[in-house]
C-alpha positions as CSV (number, residue, x, y, z in Angstrom):
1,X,-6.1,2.9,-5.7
2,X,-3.1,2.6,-3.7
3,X,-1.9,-1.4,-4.6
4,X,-1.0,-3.5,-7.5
5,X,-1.2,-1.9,-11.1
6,X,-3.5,-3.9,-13.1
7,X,-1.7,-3.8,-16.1
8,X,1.5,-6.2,-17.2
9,X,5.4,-6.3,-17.8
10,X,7.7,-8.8,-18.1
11,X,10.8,-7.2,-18.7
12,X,13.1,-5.8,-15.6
13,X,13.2,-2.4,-15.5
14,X,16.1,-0.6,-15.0
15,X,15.3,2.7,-15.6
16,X,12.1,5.1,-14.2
17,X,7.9,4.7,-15.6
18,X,7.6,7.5,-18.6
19,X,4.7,9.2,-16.2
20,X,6.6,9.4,-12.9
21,X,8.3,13.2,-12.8
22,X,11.1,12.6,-10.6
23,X,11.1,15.9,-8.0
24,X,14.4,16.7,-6.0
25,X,15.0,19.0,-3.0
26,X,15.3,22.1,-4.9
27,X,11.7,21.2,-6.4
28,X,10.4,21.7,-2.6
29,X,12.7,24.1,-0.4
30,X,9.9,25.0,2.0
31,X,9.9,21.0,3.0
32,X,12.8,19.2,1.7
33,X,12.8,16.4,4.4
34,X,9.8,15.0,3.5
35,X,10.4,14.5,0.0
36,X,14.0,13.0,0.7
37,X,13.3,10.6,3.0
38,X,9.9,9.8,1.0
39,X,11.4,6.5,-0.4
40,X,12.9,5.0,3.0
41,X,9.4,6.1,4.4
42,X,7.6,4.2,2.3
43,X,9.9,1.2,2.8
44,X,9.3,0.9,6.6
45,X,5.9,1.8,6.6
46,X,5.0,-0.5,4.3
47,X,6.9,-3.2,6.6
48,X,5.0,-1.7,9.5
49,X,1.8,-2.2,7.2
50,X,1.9,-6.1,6.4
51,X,4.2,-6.9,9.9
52,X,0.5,-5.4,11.1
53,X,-1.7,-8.1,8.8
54,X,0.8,-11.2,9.2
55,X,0.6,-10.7,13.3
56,X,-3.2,-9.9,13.1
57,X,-3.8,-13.2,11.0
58,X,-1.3,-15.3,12.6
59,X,1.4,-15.3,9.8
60,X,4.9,-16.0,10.5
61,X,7.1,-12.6,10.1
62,X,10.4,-12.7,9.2
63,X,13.0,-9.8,9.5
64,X,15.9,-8.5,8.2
65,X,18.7,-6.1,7.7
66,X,17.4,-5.6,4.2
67,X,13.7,-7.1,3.8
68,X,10.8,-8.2,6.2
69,X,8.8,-11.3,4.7
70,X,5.2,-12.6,5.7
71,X,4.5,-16.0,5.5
72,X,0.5,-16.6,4.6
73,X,-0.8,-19.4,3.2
74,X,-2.4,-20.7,0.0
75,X,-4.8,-17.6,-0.3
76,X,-2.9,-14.9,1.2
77,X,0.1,-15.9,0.1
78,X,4.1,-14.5,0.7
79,X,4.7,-10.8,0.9
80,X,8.2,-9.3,1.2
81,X,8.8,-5.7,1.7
82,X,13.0,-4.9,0.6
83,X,14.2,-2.6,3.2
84,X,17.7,-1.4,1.7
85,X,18.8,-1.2,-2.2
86,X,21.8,-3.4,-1.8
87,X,20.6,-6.9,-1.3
88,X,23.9,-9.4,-0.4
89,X,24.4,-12.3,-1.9
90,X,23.1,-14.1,0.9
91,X,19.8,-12.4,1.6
92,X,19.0,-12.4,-1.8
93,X,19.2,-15.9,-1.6
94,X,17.1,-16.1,1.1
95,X,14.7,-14.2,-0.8
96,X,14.4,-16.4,-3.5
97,X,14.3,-19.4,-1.1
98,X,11.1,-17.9,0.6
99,X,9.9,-16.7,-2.9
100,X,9.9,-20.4,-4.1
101,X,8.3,-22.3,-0.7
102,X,5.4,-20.3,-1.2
103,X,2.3,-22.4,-1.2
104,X,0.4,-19.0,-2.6
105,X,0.6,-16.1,-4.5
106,X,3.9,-14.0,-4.1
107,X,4.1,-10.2,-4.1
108,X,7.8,-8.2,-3.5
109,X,7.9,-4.7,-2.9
110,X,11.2,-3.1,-3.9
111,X,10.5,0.9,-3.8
112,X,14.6,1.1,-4.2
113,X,13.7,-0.5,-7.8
114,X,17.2,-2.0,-7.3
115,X,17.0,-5.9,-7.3
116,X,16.4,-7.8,-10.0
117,X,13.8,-10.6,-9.1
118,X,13.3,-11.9,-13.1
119,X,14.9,-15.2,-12.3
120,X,12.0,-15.7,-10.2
121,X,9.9,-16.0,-13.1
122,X,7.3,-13.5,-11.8
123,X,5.9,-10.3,-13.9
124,X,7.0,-6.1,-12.6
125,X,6.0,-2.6,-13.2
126,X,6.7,0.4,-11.5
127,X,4.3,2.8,-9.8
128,X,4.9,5.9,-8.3
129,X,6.0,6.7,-4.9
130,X,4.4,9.8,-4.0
131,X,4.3,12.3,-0.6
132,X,1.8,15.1,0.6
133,X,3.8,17.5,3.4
134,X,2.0,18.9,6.7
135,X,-1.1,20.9,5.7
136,X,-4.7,21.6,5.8
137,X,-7.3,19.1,4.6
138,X,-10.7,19.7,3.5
139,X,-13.7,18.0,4.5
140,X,-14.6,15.3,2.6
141,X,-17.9,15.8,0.8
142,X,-19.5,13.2,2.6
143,X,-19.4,11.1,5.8
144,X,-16.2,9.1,6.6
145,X,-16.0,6.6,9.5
146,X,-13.3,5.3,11.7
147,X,-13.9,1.4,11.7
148,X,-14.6,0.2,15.3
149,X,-16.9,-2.7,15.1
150,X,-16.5,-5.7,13.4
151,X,-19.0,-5.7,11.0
152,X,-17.7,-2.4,9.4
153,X,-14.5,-4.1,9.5
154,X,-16.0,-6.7,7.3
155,X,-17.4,-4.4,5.2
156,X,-14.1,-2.6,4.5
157,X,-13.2,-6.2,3.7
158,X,-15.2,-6.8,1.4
159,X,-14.7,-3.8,-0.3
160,X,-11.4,-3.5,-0.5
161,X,-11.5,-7.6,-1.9
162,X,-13.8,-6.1,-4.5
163,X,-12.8,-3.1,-5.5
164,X,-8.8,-4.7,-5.9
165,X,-10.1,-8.1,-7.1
166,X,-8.6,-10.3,-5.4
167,X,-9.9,-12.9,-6.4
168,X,-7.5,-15.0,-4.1
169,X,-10.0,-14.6,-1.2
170,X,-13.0,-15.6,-2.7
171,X,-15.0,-17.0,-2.1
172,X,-15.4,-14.7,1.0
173,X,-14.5,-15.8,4.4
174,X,-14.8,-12.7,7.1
175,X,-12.0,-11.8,8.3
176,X,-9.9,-13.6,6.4
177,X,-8.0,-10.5,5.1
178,X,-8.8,-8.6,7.9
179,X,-9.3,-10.2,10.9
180,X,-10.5,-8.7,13.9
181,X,-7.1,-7.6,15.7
182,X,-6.1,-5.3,12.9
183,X,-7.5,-2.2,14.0
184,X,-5.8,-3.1,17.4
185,X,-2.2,-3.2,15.9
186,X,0.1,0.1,16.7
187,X,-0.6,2.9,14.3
188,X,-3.0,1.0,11.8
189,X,-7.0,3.0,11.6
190,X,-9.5,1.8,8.4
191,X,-12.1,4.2,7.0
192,X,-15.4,3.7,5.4
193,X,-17.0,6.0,3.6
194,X,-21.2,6.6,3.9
195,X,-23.2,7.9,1.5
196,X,-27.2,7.7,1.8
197,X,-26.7,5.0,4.7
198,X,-24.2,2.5,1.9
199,X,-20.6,1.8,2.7
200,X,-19.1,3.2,-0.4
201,X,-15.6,3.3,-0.3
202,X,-12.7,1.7,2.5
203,X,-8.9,2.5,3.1
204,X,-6.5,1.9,5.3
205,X,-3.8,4.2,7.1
206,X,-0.5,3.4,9.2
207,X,1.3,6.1,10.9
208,X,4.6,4.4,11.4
209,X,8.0,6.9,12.8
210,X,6.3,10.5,12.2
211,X,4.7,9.0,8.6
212,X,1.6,8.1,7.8
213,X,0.5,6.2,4.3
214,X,-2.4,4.9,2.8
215,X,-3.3,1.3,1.2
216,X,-6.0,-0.1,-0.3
217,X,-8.0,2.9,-1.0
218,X,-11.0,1.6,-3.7
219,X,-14.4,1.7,-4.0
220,X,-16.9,-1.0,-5.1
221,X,-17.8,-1.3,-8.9
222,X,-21.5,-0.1,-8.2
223,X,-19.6,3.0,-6.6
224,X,-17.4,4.5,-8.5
225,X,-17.4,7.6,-9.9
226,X,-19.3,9.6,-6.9
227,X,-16.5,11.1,-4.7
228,X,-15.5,8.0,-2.6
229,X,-12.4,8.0,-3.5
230,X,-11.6,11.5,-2.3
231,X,-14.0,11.1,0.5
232,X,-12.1,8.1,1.9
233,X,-8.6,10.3,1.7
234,X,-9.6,13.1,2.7
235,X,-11.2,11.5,5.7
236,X,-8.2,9.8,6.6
237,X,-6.0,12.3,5.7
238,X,-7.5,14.5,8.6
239,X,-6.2,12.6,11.2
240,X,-2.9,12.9,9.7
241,X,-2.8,16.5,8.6
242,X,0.3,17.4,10.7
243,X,2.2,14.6,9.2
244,X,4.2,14.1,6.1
245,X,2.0,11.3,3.8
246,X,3.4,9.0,1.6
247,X,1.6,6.4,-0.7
248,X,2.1,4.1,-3.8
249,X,0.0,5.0,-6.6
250,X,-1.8,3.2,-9.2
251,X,-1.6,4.6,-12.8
252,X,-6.3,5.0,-12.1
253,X,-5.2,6.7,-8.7
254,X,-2.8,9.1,-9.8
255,X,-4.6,12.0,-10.5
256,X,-6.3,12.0,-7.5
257,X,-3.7,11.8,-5.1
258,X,-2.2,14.8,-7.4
259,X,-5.5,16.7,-6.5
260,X,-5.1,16.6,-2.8
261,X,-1.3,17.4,-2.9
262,X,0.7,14.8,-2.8
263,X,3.8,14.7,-5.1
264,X,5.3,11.8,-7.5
265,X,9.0,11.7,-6.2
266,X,10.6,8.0,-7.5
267,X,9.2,4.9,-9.1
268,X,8.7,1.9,-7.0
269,X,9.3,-1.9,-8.5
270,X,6.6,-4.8,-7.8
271,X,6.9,-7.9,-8.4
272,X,3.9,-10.7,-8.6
273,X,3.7,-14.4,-9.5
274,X,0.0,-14.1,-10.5
């Protein structure tokens, strides 16, 4: 899975998770750009990511030097996505002022793992920032779908609400989390993945400035343990093959984004108020 880590910490972290293995240019000299620049990467294609949902659902999106916010609602609640590692006074104010409007959940994304949120009140962990370079991918073991109608977008929906529980949009309202315009917004595709007929697993990909990334890559409950996973990501991977990839992986994902090449290069901070 490429979203929030299940389990919980209350403490700030200042230094790096125990399981990410911090790689450096010298670790990669056939490709060194790619695993630099994997951190800022992630940082603005993450903010191309949820700008994406909050103008596809009609949330206000607010920019910034160092952050880009999106306003939902009750359900959906307040995302922000920090852009630099050196917050000023002022926008981090401004951060905690949207933080504590909220009338819903809040999530911050800080994959600098250089601001300290805990006066917010609101739980962190780190996960892995990881990059695949440029390069072949198999074929995925079974059939993987590029969403174009609206009821597979609705079942990538509801998959991806299952498989992450997120329990904040149930009960389940179609397109609620992903309305019908997504797959219309610059760069963003969703995948399903088939087998025998059944939608069994659903991601989503964003190729943003010469990067693509993945999110939300899960599989239902009744699902799991058959190849989805790796079906969904290689699938969506293909597309993407002459690309540097970069994603943000879940302690349960881990070793299968290690399997089909990608590369743990810096830990990323999350926040959440639930």
């Amino acid at each position: 899975m490429t979203e929030q880590e299940p389990s919980v910490a209350n403490t700030w972290q200042t230094t790096p998770d125990a399981r990410v293995e911090v790689r450096s240019r010298q670790d990669h000299p056939d490709n060194p750009t790619a695993f630099d620049d994997a951190v800022i990467r992630q940082a603005r294609n993450s903010a191309a990511f949820w700008a994406a949902i909050g103008n596809s659902r009609g949330h206000e999106v607010v920019r910034r030097r160092s952050f880009l916010a999106v306003l939902g609602g009750k359900r959906a609640g307040t995302r922000i996505l920090l852009q630099e590692p050196d917050l000023d006074a002022h926008e981090l104010a401004e951060v905690t002022e949207l933080a504590g409007r909220s009338t819903g959940p809040v999530d911050v994304e800080d994959p600098f793992s250089s601001t300290d949120l805990s006066h917010l009140g609101m739980r962190n962990w780190q996960m892995p920032i990881m990059v695949r370079p440029p390069g072949p991918v198999p074929a995925p073991a079974m059939e993987v779908v590029r969403v174009q109608r609206t009821h597979e977008l609705q079942t990538a929906e509801q998959i991806v609400i299952e498989g992450f529980e997120l329990t904040r949009f149930t009960p389940y309202r179609p397109g609620e989390m992903f309305p019908t315009t997504l797959t219309e917004q610059p760069g963003v595709d969703v995948f399903l993945a088939v087998l025998d007929g059944d939608a069994v697993g659903a991601g989503v990909t964003v190729v943003h400035d010469g990067f693509g990334s993945h999110y939300w890559v899960g599989t239902p409950s009744a699902h799991r343990s058959r190849g989805a996973g790796r079906a969904v990501m290689l699938g969506s991977l293909a597309p993407m093959a002459n690309l540097p990839v970069t994603l943000t992986a879940s302690r349960l994902g881990r070793p299968l984004y290690e399997s089909l090449g990608f590369t743990a290069v810096t830990p990323s901070t999350w926040w959440s108020s639930q």
